[in-house]
GULUM-820820 format. One record per residue: residue number from 1; residue in one letter; x, y, z of N, C-alpha, C, O in turn. Coordinates in Angstrom, 3 decimals, decimal comma, padded with zeros to 6 digits, always signed. Example, Ala and Ser with C-alpha at 12.3 -4.5 7.8 and 13.67 -1.06 7.14 Angstrom:
# GULUM-820820
[1 a [+013,190 -005,690 +007,800] [+012,300 -004,500 +007,800] [+013,200 -003,300 +007,800] [+014,236 -003,319 +008,465]] [2 s [+012,850 -002,250 +007,080] [+013,670 -001,060 +007,140] [+012,900 +000,030 +007,870] [+013,409 +001,138 +008,039]] 
END
This chain:
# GULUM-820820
[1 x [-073,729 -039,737 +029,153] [-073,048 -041,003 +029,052] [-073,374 -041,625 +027,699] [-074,455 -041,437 +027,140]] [2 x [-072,548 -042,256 +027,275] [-072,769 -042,605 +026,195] [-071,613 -044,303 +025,568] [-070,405 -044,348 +025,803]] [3 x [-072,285 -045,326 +024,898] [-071,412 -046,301 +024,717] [-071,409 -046,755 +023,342] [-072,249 -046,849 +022,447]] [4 x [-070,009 -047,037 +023,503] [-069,578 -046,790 +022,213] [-069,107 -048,866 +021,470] [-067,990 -049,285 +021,772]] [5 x [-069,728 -049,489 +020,909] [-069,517 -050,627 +020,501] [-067,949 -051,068 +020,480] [-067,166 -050,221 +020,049]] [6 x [-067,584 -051,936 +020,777] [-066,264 -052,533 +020,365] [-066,819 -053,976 +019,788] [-067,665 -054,717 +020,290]] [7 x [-065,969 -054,150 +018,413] [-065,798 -055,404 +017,763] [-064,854 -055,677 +017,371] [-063,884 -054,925 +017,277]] [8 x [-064,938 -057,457 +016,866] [-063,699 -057,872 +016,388] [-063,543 -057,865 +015,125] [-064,565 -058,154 +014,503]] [9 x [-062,331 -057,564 +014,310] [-062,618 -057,046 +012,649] [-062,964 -058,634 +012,640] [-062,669 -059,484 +013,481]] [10 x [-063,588 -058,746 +011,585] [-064,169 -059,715 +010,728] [-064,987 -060,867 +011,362] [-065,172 -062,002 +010,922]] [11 x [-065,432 -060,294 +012,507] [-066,568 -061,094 +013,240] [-067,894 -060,140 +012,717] [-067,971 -059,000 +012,259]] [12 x [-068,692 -060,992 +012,965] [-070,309 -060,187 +012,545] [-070,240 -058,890 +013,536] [-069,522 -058,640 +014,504]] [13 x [-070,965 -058,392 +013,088] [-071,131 -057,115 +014,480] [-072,261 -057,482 +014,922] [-073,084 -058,033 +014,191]] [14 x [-072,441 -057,270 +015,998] [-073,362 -058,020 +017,166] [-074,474 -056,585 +017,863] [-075,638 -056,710 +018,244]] [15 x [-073,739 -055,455 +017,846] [-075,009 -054,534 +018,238] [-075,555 -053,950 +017,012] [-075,282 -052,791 +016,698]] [16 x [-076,229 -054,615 +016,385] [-077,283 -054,481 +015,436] [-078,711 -054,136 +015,747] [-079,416 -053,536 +014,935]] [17 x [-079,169 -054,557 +017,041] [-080,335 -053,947 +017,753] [-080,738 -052,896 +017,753] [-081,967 -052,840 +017,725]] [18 x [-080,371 -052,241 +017,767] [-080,826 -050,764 +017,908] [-080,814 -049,540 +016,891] [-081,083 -048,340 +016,824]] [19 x [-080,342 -050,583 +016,161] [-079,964 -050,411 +014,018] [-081,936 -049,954 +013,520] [-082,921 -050,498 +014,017]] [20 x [-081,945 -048,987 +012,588] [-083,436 -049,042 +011,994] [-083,236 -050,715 +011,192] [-082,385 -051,575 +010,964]] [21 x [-084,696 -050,398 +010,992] [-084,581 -051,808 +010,218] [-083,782 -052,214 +008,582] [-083,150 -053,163 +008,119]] [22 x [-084,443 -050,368 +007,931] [-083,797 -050,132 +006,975] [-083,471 -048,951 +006,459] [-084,128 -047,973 +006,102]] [23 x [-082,396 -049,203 +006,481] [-081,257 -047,479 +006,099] [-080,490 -047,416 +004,808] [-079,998 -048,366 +004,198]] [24 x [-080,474 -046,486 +004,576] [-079,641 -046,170 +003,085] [-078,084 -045,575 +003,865] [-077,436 -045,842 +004,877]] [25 x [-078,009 -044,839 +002,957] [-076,490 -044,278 +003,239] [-076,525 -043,284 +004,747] [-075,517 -043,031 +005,407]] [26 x [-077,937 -042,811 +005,083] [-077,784 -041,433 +005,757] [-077,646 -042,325 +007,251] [-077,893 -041,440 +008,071]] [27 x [-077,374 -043,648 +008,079] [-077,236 -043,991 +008,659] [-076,018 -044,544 +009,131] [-075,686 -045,664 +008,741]] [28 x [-075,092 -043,705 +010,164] [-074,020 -044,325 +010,938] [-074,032 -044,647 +012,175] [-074,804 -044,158 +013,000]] [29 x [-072,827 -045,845 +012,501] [-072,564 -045,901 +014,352] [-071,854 -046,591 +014,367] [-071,720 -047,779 +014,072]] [30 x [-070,854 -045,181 +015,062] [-069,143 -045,581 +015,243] [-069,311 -046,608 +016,219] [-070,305 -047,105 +016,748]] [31 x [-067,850 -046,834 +016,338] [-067,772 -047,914 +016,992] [-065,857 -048,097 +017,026] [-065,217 -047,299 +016,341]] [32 x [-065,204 -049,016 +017,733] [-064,068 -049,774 +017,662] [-063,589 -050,912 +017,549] [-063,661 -051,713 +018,481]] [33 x [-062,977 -051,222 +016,328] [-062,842 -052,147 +015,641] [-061,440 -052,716 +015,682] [-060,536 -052,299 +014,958]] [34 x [-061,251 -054,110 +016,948] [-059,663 -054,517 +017,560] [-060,028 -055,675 +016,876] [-061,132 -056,067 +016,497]] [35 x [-058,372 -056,389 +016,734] [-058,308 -057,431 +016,129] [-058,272 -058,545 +016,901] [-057,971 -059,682 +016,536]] [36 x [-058,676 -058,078 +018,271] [-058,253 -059,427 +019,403] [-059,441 -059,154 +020,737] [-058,941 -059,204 +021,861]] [37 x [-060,595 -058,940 +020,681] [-061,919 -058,550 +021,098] [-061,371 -059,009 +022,587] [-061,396 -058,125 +023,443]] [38 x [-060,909 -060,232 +022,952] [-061,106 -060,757 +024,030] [-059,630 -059,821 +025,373] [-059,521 -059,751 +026,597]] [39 x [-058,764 -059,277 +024,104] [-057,560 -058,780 +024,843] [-057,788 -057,907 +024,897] [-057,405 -057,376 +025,939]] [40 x [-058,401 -057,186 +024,119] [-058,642 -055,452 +023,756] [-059,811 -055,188 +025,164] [-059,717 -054,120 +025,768]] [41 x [-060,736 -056,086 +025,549] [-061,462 -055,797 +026,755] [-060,599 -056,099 +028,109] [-060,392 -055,171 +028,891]] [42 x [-060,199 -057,145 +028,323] [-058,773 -057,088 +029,452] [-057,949 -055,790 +029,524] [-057,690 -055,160 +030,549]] [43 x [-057,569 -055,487 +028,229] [-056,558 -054,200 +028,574] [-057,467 -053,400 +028,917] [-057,440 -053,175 +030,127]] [44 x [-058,184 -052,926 +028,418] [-059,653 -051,776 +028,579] [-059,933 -052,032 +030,448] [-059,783 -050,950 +031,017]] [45 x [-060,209 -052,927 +031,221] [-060,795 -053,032 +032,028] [-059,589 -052,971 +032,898] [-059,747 -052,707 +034,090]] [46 x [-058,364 -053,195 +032,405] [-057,319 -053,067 +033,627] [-057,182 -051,899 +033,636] [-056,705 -051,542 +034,713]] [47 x [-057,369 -051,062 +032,938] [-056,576 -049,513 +032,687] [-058,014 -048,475 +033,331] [-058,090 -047,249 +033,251]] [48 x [-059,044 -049,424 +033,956] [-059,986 -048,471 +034,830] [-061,171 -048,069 +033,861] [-061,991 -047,261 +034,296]] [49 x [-061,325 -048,566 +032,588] [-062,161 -048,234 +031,264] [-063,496 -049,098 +032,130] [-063,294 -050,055 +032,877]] [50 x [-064,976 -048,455 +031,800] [-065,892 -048,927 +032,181] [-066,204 -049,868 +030,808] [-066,050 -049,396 +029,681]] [51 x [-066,603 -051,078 +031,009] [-066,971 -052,117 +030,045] [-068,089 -052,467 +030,058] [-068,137 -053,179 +031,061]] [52 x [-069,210 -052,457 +029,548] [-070,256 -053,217 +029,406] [-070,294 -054,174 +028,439] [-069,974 -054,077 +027,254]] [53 x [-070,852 -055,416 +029,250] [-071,235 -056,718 +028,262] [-072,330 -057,085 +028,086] [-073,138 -056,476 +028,786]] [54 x [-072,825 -057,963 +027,335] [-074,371 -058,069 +027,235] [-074,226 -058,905 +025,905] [-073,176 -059,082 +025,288]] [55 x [-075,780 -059,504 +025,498] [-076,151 -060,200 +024,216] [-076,001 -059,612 +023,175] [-076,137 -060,345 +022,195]] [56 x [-075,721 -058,336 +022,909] [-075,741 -057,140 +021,975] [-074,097 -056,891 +021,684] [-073,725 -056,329 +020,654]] [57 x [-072,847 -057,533 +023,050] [-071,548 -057,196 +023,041] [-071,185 -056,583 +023,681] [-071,843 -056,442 +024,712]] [58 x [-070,140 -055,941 +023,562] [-069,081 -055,305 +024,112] [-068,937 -053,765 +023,502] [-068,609 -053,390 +022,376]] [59 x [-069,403 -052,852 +024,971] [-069,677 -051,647 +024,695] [-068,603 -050,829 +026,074] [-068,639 -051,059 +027,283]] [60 x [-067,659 -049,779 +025,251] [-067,234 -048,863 +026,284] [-067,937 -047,373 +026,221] [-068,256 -046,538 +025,374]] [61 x [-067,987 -047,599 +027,929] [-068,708 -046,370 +028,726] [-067,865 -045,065 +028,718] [-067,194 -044,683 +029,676]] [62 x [-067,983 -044,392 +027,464] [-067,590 -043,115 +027,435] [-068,663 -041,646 +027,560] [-069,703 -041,473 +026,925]] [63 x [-067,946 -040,562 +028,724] [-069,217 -038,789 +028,851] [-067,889 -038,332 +028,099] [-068,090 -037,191 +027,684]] [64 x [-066,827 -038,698 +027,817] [-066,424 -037,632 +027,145] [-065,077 -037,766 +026,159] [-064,997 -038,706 +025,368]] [65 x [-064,300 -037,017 +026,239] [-062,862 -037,316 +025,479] [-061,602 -038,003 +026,364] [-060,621 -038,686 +026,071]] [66 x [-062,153 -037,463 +027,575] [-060,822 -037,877 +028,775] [-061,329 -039,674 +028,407] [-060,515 -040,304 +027,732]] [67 x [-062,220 -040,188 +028,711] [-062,738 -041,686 +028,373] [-061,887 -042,394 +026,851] [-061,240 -043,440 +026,809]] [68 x [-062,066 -041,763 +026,111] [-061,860 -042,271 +025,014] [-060,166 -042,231 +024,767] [-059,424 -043,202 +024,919]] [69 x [-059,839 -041,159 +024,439] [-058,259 -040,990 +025,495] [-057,469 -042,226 +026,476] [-056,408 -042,851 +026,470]] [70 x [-058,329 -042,159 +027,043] [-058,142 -043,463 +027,991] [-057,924 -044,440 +027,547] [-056,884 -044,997 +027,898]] [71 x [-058,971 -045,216 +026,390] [-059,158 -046,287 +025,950] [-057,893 -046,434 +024,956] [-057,153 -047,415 +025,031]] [72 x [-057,688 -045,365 +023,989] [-057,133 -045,513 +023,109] [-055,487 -045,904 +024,063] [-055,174 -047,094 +024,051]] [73 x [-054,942 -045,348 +024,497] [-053,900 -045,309 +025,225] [-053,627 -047,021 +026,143] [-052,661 -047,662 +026,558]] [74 x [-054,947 -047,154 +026,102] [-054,844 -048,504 +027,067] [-054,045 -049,861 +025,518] [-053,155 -050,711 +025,527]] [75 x [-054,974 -049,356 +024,499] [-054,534 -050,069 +023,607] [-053,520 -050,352 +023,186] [-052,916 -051,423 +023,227]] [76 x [-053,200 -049,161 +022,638] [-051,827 -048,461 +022,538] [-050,770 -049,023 +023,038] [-049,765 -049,422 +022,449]] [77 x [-051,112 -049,049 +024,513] [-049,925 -049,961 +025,677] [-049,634 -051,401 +025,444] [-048,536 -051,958 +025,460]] [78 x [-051,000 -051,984 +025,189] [-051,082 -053,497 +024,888] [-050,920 -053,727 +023,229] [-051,658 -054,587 +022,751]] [79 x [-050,010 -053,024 +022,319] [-050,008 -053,208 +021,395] [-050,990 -053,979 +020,652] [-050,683 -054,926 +019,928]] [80 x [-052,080 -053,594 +020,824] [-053,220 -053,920 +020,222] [-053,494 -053,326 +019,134] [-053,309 -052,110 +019,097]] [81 x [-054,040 -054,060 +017,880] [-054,388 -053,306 +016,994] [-055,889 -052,864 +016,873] [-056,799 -053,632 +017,184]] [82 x [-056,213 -050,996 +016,187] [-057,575 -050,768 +016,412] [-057,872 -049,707 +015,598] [-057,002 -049,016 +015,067]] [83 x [-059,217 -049,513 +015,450] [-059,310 -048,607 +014,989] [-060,999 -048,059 +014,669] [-061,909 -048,843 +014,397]] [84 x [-061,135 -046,770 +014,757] [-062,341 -046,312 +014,690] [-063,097 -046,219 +013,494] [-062,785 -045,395 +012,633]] [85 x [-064,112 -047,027 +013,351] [-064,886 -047,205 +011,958] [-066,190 -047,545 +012,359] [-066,459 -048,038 +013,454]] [86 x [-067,260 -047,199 +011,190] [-068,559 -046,594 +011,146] [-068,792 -048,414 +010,861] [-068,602 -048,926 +009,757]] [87 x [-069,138 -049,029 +011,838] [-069,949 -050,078 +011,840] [-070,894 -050,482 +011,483] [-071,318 -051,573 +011,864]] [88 x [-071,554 -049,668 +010,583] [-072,604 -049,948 +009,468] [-071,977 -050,340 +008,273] [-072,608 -050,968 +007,424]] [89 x [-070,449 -049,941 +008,080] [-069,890 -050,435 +006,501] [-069,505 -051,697 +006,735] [-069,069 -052,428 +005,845]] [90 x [-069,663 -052,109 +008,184] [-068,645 -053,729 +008,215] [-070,001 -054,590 +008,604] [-069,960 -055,715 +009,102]] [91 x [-070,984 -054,000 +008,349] [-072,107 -054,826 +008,487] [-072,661 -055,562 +007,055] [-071,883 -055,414 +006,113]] [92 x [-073,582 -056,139 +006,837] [-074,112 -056,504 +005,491] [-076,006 -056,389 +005,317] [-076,860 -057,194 +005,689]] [93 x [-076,097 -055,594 +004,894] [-077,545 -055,526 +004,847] [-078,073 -055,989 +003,576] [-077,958 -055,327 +002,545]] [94 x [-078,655 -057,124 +003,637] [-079,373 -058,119 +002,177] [-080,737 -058,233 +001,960] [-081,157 -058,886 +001,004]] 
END
């Protein structure tokens, strides 16, 4: 099992926890990046997608490709916009 972050583009990213403290380039973690966080989890959760929430955000519960498949398609339906990106580049480390 494994979960995979969802954020909203140009909101902070919020699962940073579990981030080293400090990384150079050799550090990634994908993630999905919708422009409407609050719709993109509604569609996700109607379409049977496992959601986890928490202080850290909004994480989907994917073991495999049929999951992700899923998700994408749910989006898809709800003309949502999205897309898969390495959530360390939309972060800011100072």
């Amino acid at each position: 099992m494994g979960l995979l972050p969802i954020t909203e583009k140009g909101k902070p990213v919020t699962c940073q926890v579990d981030w080293p403290l400090f990384y150079m380039n050799d550090f990634s973690r994908m993630g999905i990046v919708v422009t409407r966080l609050d719709d993109a989890v509604i569609a996700l959760k109607n379409s049977g997608c496992a959601i986890h929430e928490n202080e850290q955000g909004c994480f989907l519960d994917i073991s495999g490709e049929k999951q992700l498949h899923q998700a994408v398609q749910a989006l898809s339906a709800c003309h949502l916009e999205y897309e898969m990106a390495d959530l360390v580049s939309c972060a800011y480390q100072g």
